[in-house]
C-alpha positions as CSV (number, residue, x, y, z in Angstrom):
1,X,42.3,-59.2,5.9
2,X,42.4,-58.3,2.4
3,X,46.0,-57.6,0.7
4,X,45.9,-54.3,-0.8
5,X,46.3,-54.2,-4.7
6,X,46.6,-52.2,-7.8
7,X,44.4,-50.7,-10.7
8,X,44.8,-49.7,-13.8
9,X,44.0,-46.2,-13.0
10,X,44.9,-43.0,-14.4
11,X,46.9,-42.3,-11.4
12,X,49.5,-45.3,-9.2
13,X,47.6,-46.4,-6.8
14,X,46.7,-48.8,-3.5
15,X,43.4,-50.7,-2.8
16,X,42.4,-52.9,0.3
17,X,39.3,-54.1,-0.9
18,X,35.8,-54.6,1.1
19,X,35.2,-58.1,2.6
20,X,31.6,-57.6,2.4
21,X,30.4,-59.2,-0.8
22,X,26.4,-58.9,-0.9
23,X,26.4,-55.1,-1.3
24,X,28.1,-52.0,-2.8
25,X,30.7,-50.9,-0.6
26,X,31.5,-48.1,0.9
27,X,34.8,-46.3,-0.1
28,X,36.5,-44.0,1.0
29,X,40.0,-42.2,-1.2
30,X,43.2,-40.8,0.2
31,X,45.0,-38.1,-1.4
32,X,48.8,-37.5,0.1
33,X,50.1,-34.7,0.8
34,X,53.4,-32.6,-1.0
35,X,56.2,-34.8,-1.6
36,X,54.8,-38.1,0.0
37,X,53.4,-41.0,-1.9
38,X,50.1,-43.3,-1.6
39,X,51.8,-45.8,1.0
40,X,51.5,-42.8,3.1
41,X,47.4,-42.4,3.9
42,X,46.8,-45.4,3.2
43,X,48.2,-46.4,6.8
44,X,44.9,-45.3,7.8
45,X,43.0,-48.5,6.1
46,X,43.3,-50.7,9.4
47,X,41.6,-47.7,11.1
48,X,38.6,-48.3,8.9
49,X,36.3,-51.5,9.2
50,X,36.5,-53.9,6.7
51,X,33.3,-53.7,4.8
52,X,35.0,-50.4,3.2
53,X,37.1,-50.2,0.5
54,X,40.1,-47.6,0.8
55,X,42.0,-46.4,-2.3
56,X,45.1,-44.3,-2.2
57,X,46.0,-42.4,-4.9
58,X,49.2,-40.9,-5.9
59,X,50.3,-37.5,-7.2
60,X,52.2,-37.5,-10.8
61,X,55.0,-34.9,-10.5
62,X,58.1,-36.3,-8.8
63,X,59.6,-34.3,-6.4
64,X,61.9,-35.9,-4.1
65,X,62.8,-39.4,-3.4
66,X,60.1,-41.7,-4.2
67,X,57.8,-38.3,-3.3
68,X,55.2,-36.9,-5.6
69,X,53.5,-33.3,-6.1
70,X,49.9,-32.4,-6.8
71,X,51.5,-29.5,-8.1
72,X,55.0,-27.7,-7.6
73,X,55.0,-25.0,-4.7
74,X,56.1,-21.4,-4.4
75,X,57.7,-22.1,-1.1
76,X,58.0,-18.2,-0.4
77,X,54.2,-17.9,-1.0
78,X,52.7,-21.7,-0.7
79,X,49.2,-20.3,-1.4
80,X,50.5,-20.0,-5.1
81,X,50.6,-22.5,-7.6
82,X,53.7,-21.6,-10.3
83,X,51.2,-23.7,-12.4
84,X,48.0,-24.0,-12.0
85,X,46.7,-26.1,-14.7
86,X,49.0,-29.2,-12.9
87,X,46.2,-28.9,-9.9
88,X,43.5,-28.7,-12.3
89,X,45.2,-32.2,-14.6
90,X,45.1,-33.9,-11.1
91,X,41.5,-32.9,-10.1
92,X,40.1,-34.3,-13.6
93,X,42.8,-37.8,-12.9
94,X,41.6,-38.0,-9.6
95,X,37.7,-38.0,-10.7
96,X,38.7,-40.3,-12.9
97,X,40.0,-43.0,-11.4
98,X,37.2,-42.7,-8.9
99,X,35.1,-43.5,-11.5
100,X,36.4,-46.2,-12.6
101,X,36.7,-47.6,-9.1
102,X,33.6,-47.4,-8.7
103,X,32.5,-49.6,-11.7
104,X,35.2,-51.7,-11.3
105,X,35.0,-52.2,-7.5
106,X,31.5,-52.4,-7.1
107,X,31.2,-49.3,-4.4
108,X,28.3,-47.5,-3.7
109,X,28.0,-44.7,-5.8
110,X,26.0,-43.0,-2.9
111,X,29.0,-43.7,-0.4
112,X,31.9,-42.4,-1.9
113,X,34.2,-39.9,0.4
114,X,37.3,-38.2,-0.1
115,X,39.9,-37.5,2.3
116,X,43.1,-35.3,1.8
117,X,46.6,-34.1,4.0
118,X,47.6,-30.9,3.1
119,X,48.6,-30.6,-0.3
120,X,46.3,-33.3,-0.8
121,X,43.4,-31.7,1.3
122,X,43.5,-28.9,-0.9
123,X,42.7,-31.0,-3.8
124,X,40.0,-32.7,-2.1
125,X,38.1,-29.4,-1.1
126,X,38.5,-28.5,-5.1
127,X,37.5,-32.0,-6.4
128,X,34.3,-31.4,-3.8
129,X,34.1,-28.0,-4.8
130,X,33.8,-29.1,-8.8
131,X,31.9,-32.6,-8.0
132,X,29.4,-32.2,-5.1
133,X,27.4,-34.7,-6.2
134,X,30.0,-37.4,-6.5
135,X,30.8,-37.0,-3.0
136,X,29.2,-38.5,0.2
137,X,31.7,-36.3,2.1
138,X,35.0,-34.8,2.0
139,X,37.6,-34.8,5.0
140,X,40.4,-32.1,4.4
141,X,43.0,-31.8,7.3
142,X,45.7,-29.4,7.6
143,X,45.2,-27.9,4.3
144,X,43.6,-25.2,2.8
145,X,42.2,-24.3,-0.8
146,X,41.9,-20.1,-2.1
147,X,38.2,-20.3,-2.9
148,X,38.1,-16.5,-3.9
149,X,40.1,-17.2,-6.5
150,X,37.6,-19.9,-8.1
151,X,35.2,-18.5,-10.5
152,X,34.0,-21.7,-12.1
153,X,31.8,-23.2,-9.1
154,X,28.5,-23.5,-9.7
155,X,27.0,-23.3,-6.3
156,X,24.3,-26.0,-7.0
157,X,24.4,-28.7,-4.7
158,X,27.4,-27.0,-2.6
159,X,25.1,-27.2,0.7
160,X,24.7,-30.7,0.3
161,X,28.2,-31.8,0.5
162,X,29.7,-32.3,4.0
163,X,32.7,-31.5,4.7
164,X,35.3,-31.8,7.9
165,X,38.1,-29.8,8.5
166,X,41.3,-30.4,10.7
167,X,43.8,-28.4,11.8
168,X,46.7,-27.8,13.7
169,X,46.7,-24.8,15.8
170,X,50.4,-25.2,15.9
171,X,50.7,-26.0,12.0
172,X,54.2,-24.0,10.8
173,X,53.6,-25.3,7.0
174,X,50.1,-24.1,6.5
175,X,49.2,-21.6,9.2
176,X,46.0,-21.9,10.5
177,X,44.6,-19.0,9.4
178,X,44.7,-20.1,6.0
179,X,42.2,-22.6,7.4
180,X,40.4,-20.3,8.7
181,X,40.2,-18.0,5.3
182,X,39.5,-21.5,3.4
183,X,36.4,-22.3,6.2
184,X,34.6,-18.6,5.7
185,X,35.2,-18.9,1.8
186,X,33.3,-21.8,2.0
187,X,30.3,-20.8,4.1
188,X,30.1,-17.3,1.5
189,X,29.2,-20.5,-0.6
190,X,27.0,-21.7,1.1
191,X,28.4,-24.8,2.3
192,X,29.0,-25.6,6.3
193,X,32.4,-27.1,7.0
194,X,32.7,-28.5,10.2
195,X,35.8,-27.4,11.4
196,X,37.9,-28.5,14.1
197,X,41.0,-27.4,15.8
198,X,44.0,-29.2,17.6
199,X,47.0,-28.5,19.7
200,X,49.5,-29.9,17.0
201,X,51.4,-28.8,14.0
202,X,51.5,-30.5,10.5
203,X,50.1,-33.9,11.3
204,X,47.2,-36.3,12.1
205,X,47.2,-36.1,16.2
206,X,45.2,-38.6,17.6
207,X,42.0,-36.8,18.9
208,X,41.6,-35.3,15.2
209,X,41.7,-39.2,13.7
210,X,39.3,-40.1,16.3
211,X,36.6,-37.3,15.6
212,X,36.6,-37.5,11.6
213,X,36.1,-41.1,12.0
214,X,33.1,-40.6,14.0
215,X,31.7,-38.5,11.7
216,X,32.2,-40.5,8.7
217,X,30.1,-42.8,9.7
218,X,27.4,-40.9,11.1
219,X,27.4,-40.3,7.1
220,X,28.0,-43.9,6.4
């Protein structure tokens, strides 16, 4: 198996690479959630064969101990941002450094997905949101993103993108009927998450890992 490395990238990051040389690869990207860090997700990369490529990238504001933000929290109201424009930085870094993967990597352009944990899912539904077309599909679990609020979007190519949701029935850091809210904004848009419940709180339970990785790659 490939050891993972790192890029220069506008944001730290780790890469396993593909073993499969004769093609673009597929690739998918992890985005951490609130004060966790890119070693995090990117436990998942055993889970995925090895003909992908898996990229973890990390958030820029320190927050605790080796931890990073996508953007500091109003923990009496976590659906708002004190600032704003440090989501919107990210989204644009993020983008980036997916670009430049992949040229750099040789992925398939066609075959690039996204996939977030909370604070990190909520970046990943706006990157979609913003990028349709860069985005073979978008995996967002146990987050949620207040697409009312958006007035940017242009809705061109929105049906296009898939997109899975996870969450926690259970969840006591984002309830799930911010989920909820975040699913119906979506479909007012004209997308059609597919969204899927579980009887846990704020993690990745088992059954949950087992469905989104069935449907990536039914798309892959």
């Amino acid at each position: 198996m490939n050891e993972s490395i790192q890029l220069d990238l506008p944001l730290n990051n780790l890469v396993r690479k593909s073993e499969s040389k004769d093609s673009p690869s597929k690739a998918i990207f992890f985005l951490h959630g609130f004060g966790s860090n890119m070693q995090d997700l990117f436990g998942l990369s055993p889970v995925f064969d090895k003909d992908w490529t898996c990229i973890s990238l990390q958030a820029s504001i320190p927050v605790q101990y080796n931890g990073w933000a996508w953007a500091e929290l109003d923990f009496q109201n976590i659906g708002k941002l004190p600032k704003p424009e440090q989501m919107e930085n990210h989204q644009i870094q993020v983008i980036d450094s997916i670009n430049k993967c992949v040229e750099d990597l040789y992925l398939d352009p066609e075959r690039v997905n996204l996939l977030g944990f909370s604070q990190g899912a909520s970046l990943s539904i706006y990157s979609g949101l913003l990028n349709p077309d860069r985005f073979n599909s978008v995996v967002a679990l146990s987050g949620f993103f207040p697409v009312e609020r958006l007035d940017d979007i242009n809705n061109k190519g929105l049906e296009k993108l898939d997109l899975f949701m996870g969450h926690g029935k259970l969840d006591p850091v984002v309830p799930i009927n911010l989920g909820h809210r975040t699913r119906d904004g979506l479909i007012k848009l004209g997308m059609k998450p597919s969204f899927h419940k579980y009887n846990s709180e704020h993690t990745i339970p088992n059954d949950c890992l087992k469905d989104f990785m069935e449907w990536l790659k039914e798309r892959n």
